[in-house]
BALOKE-466828 format. One record per atom (N, C-alpha, C): x, y, z. Coordinates in steps of 0.001 Angstrom, whole numbers, plus 524288, in hexadecimal, padded with zeros to 5 digits. Example, Ala and Ser with C-alpha at 12.3 -4.5 7.8 and 13.67 -1.06 7.14 Angstrom:
833867E9C681E78/8300C7EE6C81E78/833907F31C81E78/832327F73681BA8/835667FBDC81BE4/832648001E81EBE/
//
This chain:
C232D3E52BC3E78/C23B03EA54C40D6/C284F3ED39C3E7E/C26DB3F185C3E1E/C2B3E3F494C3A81/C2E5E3F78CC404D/C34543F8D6C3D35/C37F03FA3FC429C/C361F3FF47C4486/C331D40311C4135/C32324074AC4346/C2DCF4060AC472F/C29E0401DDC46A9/C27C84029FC4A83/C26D93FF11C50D8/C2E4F3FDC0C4F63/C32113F943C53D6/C33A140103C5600/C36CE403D9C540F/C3818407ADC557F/C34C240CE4C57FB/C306840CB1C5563/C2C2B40E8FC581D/C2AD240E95C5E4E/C2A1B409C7C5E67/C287940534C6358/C2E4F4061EC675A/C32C04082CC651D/C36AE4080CC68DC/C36BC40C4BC6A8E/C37C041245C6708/C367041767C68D1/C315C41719C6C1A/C2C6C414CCC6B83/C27F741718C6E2C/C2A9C4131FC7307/C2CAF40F51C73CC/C301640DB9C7A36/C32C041082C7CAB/C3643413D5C7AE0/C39044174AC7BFD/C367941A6BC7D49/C315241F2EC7AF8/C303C42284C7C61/C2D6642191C80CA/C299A41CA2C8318/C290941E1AC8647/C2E2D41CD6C8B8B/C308541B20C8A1D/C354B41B6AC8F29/C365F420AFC8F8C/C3628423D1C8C17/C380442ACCC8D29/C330942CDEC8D62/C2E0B42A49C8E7E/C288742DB9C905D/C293C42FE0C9481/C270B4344CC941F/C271F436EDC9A91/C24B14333CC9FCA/C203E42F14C9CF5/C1F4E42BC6CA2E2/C23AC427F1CA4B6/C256F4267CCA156/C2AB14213CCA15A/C2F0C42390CA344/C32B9425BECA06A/C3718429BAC9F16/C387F42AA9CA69B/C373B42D2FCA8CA/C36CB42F12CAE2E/C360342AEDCB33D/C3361427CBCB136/C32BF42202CB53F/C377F41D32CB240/C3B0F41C96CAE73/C3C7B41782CAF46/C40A341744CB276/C435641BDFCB695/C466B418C7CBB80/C43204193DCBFDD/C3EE041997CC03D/C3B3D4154BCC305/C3A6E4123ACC356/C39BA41083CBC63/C396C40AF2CBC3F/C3EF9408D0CBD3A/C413440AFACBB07/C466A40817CBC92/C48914053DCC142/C4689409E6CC53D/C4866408B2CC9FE/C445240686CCD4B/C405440496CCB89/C3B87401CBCCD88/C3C4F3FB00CCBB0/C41683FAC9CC659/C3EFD3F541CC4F8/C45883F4DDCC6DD/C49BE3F68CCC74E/C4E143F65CCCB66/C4DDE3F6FACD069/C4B673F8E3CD370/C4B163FB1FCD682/C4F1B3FBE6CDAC4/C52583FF06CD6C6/C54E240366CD62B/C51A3408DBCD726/C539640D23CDB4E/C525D41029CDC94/C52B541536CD87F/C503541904CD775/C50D241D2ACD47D/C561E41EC7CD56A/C56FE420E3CD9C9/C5BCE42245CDBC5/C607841EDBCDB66/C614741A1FCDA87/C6563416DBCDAC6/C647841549CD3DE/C5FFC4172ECD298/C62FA41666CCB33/C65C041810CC7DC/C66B241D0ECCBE2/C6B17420B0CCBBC/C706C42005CCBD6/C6F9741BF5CD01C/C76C641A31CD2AE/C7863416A1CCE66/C7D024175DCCDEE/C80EA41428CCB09/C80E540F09CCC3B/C7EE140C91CD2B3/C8050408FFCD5F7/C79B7406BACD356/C778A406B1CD290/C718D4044CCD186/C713E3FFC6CCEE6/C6D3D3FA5ECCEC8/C6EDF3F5F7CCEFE/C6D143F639CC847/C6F683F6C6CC426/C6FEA3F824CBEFC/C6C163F25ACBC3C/C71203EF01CBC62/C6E7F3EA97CBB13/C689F3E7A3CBC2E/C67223EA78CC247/C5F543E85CCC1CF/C5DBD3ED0ACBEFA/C5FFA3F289CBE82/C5CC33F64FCBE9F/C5B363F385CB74D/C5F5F3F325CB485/C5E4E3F191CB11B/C5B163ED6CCAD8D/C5C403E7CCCB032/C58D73E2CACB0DD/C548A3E45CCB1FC/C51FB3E5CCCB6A7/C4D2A3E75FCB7C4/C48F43EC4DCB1F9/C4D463EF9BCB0DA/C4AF73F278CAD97/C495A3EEB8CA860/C4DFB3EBEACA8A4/C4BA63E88DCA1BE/C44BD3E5BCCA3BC/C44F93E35CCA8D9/C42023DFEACA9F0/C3D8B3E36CCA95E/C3C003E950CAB9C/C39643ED51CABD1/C37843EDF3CA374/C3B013EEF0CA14E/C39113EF5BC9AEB/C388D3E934C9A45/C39A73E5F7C9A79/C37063E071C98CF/C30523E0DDC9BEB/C2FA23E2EECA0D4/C2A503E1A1CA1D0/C26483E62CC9F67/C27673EAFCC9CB2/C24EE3EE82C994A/C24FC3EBF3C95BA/C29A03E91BC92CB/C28E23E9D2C8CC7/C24E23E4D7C8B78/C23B13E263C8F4B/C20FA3DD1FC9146/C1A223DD69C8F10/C1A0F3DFB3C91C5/C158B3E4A9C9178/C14B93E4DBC8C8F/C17E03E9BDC8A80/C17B13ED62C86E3/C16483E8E5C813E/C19A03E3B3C8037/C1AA53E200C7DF5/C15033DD7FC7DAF/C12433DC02C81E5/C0D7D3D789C821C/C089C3DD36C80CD/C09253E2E3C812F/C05D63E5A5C7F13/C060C3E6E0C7907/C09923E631C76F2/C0CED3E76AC72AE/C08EB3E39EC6E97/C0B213DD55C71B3/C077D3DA1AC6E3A/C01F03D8F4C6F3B/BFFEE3DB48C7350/BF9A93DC69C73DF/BF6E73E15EC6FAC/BFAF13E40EC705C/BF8433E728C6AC8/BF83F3E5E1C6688/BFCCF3E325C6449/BFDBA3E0F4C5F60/BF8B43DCA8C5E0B/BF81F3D9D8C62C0/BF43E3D489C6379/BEF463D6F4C5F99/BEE163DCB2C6306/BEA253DE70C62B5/BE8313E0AFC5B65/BEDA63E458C5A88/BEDEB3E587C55AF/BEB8B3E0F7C5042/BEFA43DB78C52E3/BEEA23D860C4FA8/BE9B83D627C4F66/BE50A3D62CC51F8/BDF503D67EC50D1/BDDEB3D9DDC4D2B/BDFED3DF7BC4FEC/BDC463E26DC4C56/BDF243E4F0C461A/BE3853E0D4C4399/BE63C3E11DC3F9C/BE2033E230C3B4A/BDCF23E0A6C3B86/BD94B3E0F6C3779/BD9E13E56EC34D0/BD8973EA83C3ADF/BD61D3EDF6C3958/BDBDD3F2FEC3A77/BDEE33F048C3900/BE52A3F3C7C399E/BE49B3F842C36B9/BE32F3FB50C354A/BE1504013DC3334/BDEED40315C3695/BDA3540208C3A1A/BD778404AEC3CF8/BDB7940430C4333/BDC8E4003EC4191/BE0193FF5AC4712/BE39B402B3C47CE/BE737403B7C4540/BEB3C407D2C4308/BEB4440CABC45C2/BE6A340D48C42B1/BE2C041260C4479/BE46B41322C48E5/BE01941054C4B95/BDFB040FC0C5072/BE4DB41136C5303/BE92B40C63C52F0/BEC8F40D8FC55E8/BF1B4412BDC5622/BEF764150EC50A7/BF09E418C3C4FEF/BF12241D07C5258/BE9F241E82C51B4/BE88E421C8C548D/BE96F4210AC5BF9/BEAA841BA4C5CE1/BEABA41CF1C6183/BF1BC41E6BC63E3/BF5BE41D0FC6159/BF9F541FFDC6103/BFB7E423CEC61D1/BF7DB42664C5A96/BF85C42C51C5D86/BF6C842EF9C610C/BF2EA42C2BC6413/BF1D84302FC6889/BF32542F0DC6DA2/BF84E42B05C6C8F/BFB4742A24C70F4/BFE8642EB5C6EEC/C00FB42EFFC6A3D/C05A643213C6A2C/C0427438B4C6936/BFD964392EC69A5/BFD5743FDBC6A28/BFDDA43E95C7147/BFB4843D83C7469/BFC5A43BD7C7866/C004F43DDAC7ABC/C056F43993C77BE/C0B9943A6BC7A5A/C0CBB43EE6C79B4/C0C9A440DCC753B/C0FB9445ABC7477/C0D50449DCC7430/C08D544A39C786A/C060144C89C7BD4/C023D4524FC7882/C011C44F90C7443/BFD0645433C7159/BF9FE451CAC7335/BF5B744EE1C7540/BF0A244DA9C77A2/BF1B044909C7AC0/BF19C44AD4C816C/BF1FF44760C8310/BEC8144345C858A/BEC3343FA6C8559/BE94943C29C862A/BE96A43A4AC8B9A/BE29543B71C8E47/BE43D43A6CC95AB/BE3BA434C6C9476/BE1B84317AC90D6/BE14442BCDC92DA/BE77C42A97C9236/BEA1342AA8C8F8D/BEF6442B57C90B2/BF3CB42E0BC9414/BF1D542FF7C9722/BF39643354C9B15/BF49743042C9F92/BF3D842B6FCA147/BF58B42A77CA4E3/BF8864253ACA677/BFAA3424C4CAB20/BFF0342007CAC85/BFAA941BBECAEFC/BFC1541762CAE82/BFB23412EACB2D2/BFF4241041CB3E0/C01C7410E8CB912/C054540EBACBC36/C03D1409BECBD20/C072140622CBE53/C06A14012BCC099/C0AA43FF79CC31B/C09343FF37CC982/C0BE73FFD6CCD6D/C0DD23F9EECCDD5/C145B3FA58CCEA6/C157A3F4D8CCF2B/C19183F4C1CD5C5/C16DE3F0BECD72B/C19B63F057CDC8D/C1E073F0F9CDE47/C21AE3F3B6CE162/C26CD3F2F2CE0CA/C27B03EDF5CE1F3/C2C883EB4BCE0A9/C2FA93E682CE06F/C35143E67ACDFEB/C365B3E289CE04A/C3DDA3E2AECE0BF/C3FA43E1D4CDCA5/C43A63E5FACDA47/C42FB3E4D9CD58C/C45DC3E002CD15B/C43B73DEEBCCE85/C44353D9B3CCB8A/C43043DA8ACC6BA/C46573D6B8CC3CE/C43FE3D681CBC46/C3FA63D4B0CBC7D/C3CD13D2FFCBE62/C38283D185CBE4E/C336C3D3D9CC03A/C34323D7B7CC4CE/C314B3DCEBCC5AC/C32E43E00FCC41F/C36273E2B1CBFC7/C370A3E578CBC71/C33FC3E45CCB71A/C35DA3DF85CB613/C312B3DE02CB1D3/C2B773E00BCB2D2/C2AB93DF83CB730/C240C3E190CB84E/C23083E4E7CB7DB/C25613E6E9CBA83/C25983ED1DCBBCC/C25113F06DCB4DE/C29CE3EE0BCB12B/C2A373EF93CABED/C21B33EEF7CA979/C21323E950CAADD/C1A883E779CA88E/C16743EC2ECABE6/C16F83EE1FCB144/C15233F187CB22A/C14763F67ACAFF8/C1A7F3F7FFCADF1/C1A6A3FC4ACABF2/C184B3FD0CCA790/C17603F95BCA3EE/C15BE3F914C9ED1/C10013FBEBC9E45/C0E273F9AACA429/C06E43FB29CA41C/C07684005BCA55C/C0ADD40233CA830/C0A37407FBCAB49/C09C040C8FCA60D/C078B40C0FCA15A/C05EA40F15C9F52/C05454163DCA0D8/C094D418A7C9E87/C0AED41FE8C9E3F/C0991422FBC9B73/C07D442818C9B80/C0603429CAC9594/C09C142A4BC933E/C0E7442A2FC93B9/C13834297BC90A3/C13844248FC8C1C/C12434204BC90BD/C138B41AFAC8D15/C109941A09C8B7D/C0B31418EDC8C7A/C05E641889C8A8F/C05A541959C850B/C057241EA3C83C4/C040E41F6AC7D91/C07EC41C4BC7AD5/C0DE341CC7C7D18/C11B541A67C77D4/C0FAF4146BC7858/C0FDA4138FC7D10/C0FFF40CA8C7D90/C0A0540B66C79AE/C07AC40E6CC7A20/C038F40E72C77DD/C01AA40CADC7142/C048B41104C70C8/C053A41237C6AD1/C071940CDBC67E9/C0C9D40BD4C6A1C/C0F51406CCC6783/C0C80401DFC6930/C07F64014FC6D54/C05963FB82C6C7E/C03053FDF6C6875/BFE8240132C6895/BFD1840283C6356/BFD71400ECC5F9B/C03DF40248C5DC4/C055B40094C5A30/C069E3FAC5C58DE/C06223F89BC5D57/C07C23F2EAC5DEE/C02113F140C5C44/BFE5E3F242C5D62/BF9423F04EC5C0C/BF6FA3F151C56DE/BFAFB3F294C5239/BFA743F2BFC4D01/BFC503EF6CC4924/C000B3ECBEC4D56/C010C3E84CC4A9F/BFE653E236C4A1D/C00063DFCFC47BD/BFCE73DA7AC46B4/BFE313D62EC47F6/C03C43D6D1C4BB7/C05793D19FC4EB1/C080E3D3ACC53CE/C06DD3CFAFC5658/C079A3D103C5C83/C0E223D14CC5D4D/C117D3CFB1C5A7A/C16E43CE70C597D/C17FB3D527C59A0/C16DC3D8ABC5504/C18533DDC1C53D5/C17613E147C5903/C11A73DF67C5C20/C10843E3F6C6019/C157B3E218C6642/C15B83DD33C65A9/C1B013DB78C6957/C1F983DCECC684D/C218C3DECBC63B2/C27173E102C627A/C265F3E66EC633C/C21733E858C60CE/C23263EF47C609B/C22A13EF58C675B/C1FDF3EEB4C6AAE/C1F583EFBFC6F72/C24BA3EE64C7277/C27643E984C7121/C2C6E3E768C71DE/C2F6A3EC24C710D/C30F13EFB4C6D37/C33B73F3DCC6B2E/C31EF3F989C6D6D/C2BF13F872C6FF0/C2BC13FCCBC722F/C2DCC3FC6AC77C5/C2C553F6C8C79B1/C2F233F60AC8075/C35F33F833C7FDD/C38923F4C2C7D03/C3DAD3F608C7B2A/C3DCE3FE4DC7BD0/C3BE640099C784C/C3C2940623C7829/C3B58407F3C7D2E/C3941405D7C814E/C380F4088DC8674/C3C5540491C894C/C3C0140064C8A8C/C3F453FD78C8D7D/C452E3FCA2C8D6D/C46733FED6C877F/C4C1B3FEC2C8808/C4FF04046DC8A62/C4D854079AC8A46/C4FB940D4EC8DB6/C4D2840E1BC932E/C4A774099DC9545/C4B0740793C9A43/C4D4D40416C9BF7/C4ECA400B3C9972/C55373FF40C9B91/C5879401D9C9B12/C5932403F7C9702/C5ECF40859C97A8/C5D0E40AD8C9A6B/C591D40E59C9BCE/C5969411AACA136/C5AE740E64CA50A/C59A040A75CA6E9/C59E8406CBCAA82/C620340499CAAA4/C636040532CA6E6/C68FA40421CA67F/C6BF64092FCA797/C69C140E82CA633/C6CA341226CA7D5/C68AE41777CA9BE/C675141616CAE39/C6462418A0CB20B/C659141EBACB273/C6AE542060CB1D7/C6AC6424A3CB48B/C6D0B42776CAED9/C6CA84264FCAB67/C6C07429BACA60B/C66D342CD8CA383/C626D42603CA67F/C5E77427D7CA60B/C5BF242D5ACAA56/C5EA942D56CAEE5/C5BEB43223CB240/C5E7743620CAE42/C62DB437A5CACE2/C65A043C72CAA11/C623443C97CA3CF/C61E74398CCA1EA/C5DF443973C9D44/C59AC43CABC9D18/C56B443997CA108/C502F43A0BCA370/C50F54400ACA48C/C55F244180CA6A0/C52F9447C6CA757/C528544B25CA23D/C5483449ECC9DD9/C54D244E03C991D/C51DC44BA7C973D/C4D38445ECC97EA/C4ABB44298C934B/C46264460FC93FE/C44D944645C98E9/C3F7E44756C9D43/C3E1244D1BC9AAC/C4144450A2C99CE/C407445441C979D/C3D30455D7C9242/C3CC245074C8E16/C3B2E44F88C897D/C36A644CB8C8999/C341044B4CC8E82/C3062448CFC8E7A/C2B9B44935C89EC/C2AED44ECAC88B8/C26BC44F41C85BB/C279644F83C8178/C2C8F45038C7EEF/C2E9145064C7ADD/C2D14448E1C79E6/C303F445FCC7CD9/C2DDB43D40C7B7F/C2A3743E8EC7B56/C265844086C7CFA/C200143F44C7B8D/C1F0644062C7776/C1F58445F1C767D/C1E0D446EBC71D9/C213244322C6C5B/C246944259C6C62/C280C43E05C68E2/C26D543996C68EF/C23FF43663C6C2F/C205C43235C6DDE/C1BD9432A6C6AFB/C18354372CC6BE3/C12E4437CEC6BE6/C14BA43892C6515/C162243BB5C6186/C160243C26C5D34/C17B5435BCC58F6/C1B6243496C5CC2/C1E2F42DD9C5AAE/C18F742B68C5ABF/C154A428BFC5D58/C10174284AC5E8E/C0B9642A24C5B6E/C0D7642F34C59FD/C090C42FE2C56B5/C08B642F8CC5023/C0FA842E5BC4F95/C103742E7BC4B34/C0F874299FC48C1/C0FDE424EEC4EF2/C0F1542094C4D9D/C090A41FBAC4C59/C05144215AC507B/C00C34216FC4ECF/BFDF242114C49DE/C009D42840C463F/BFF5842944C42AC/C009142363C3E64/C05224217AC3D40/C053041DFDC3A56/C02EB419D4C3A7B/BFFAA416C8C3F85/BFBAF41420C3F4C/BF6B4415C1C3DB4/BF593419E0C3DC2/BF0A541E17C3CDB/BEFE741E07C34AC/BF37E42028C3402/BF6FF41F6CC2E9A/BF8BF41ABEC2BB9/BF9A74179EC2ECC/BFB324135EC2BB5/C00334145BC273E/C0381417BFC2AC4/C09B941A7FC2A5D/C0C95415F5C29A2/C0CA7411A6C2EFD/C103640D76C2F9D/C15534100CC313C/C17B240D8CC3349/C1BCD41006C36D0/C20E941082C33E6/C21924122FC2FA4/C265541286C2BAC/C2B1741611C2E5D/C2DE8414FDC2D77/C326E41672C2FE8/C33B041CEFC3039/C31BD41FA3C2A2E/C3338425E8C2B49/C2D5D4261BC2C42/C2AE14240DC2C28/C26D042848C319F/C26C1427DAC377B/C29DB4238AC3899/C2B9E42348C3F43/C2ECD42708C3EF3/C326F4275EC3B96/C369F42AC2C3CA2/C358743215C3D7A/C322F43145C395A/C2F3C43595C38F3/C2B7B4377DC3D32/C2AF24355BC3E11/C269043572C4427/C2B3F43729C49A0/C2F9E432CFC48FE/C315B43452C4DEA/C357143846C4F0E/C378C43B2BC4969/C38C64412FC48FE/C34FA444FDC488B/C30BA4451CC47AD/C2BCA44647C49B1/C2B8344969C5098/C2B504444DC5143/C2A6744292C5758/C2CDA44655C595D/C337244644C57B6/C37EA4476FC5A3C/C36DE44C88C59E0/C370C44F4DC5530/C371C4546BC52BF/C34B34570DC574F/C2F32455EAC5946/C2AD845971C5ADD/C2C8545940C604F/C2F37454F7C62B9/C31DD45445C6795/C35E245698C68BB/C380245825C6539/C3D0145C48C65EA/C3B01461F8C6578/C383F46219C6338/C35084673DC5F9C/C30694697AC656F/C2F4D46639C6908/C2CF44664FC6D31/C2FC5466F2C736B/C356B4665BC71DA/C388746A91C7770/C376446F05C786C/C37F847122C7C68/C36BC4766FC7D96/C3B9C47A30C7BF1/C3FF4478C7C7C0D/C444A47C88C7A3F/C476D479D4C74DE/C43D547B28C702E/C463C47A8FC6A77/C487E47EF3C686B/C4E7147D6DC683B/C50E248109C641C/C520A47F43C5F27/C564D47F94C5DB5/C57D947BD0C59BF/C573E47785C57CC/C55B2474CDC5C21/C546546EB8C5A69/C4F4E47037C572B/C4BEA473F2C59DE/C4692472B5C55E7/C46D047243C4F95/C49E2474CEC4D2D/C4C934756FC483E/C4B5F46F98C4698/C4ED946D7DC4A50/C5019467DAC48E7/C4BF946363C4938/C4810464A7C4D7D/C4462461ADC4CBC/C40E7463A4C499C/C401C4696AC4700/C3C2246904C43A3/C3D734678DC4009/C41C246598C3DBD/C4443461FFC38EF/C426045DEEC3934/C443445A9EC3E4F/C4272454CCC3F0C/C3B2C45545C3D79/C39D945878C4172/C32FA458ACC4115/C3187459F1C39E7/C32B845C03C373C/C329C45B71C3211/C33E945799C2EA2/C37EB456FFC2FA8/C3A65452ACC2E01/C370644BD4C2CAF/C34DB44C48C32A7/C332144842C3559/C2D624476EC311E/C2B0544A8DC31BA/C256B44C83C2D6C/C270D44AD9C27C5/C2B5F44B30C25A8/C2C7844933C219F/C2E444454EC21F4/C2F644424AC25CC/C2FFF43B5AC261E/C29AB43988C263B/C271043A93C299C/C21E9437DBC2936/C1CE7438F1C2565/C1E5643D8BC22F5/C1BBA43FD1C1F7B/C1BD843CADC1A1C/C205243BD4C19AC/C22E043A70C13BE/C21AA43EA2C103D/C223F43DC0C0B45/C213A44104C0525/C1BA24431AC0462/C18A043E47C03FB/C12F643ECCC0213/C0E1B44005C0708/C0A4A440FEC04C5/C073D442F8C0907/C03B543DB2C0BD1/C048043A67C0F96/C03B143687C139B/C01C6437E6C1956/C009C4313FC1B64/BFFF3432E9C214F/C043B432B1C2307/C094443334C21E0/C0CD3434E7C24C7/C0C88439BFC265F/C0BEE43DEAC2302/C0A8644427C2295/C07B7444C4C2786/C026C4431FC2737/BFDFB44446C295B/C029E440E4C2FBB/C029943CECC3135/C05F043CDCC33EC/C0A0843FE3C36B5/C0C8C4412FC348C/C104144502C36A0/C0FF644C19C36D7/C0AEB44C1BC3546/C084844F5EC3488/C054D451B1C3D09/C02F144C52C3DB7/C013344AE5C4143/C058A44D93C4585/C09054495DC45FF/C0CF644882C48C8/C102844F6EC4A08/C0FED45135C4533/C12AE457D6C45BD/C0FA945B5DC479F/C094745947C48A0/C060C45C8CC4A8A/C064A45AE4C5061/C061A455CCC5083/C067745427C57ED/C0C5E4573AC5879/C0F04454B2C571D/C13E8457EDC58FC/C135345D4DC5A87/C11A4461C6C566B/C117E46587C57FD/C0E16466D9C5D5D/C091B4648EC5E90/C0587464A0C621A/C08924644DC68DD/C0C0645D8EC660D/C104745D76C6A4A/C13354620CC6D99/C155646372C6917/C1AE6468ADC69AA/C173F46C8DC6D57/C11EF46EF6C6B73/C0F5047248C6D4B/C0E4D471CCC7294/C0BD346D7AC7409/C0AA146B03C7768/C0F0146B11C7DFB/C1449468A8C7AE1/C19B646947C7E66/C194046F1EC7F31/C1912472BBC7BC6/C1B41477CEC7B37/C16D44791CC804D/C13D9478D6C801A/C0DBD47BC5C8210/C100247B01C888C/C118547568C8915/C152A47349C8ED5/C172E475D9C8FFF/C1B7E47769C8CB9/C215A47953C8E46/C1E5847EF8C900F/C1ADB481B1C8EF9/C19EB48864C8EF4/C163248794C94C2/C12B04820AC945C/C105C4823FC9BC8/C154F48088C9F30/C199947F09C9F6B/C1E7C47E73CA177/C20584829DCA3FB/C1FF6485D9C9F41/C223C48A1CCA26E/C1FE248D95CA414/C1B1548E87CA31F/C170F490E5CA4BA/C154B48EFFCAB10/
//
């Protein structure tokens, strides 16, 4: 496995911890696998040390999960290694239409919805925290869904069950480790959360394009080389900044990056990188339109 696509697997963890379904519920969870009150996660006086223990126990029973699905796809991949071109394809195409999806140029109702899975209350413990974490794994969001999605995907392209257990390992890590630090400093995260919450659609869209750019290179048979991740995820960024409602100056700056970016994945000669990023500047724009079209029924 190459590091870009160990690093991949960590950003798409991360993003969904800042999804709009996640992002807004983890001092719920917090205070469901402490049980610790909303109101007392506040106080200075709050019992720190379970709130914490309990939270690790909470990402050990996701990444649990995440990690025995990880190597069920891989399992799976490695059957159909024969026909790894058509497969490709395949998992290609089904990527990208997680990541037009996310970053909401066509949204998809079979993806549109949650399944909860109600867990009993209990007293809390590392060990019903652990559960509680294996519960959460299934409770499938249209937030997490497509990304979590995408990267078994990608786990199911490989040819040993070893590779789809690490990248998934690196994706639990990308979501589970800024839930312990939320969990270690609780009340940075309420002051955070109010200026994050604001950008919500801006992560999606930066998600949904990361996703599709990944797509494209299975589609392509790109391979995940280092300046076209890079290229992809100033991309990403560009159209996410370029997609606020009040751009002044900065836009300057991201239409540099957004250019810029086209000539990382593009390269010199005429390729599917081109045709790639080609793609990607057209979703983007669709994106921007799309936000914009929001912002004008807002105020309307």
């Amino acid at each position: 496995m190459s590091s870009i696509s160990i690093l991949t697997a960590v950003v798409a963890g991360f993003l969904s911890f800042v999804s709009p379904c996640v992002l807004p519920l983890i001092p719920a969870y917090i205070s469901y696998v402490s049980g610790v009150s909303l109101e007392d996660l506040k106080e200075e006086n709050r019992n720190s040390k379970r709130i914490i223990v309990n939270s690790i126990a909470f990402v050990i029973g996701f990444s649990i999960v995440f990690i025995i699905l990880g190597a069920s796809a891989s399992a799976v991949g490695k059957v159909l290694a024969r026909n790894k071109k058509i497969f490709d394809l395949v998992a290609g195409i089904i990527i990208i239409l997680f990541g037009i999806h996310t970053a909401g140029v066509i949204r998809l109702n079979f993806l549109n919805y949650e399944k909860k899975v109600h867990v009993r209350k209990t007293s809390p413990s590392f060990f019903n925290a652990l559960l509680l974490g294996v519960a959460f794994s299934f409770g499938w969001t249209p937030c997490v869904g497509p990304i979590l999605g995408a990267i078994l995907t990608q786990a199911s392209t490989y040819d040993t069950m070893s590779k789809g257990i690490f990248l998934l390992s690196f994706y639990s890590l990308g979501l589970g480790i800024p839930f312990i630090l939320t969990a270690f400093a609780i009340n940075k995260f309420f002051a955070v959360f109010k200026s994050v919450r604001n950008y919500f659609k801006q992560i999606e869209i930066f998600a949904g394009l990361l996703l599709v750019g990944l797509g494209l290179a299975l589609v392509f048979g790109i391979g995940l080389h280092a300046w076209y991740i890079v290229g992809v995820i100033l991309l990403s960024l560009s159209v996410s900044i370029l997609s606020l409602e009040n751009i002044r100056l900065i836009s300057a700056v991201s239409l540099f990056i957004f250019l810029f970016s086209l000539i990382l994945i593009s390269g010199i000669t005429f390729s599917f990188e081109i045709i790639s990023s080609l793609i990607l500047a057209v979703l983007g724009i669709l994106s921007i339109l799309g936000i914009r079209k929001g912002y004008k029924n807002e105020r309307t």
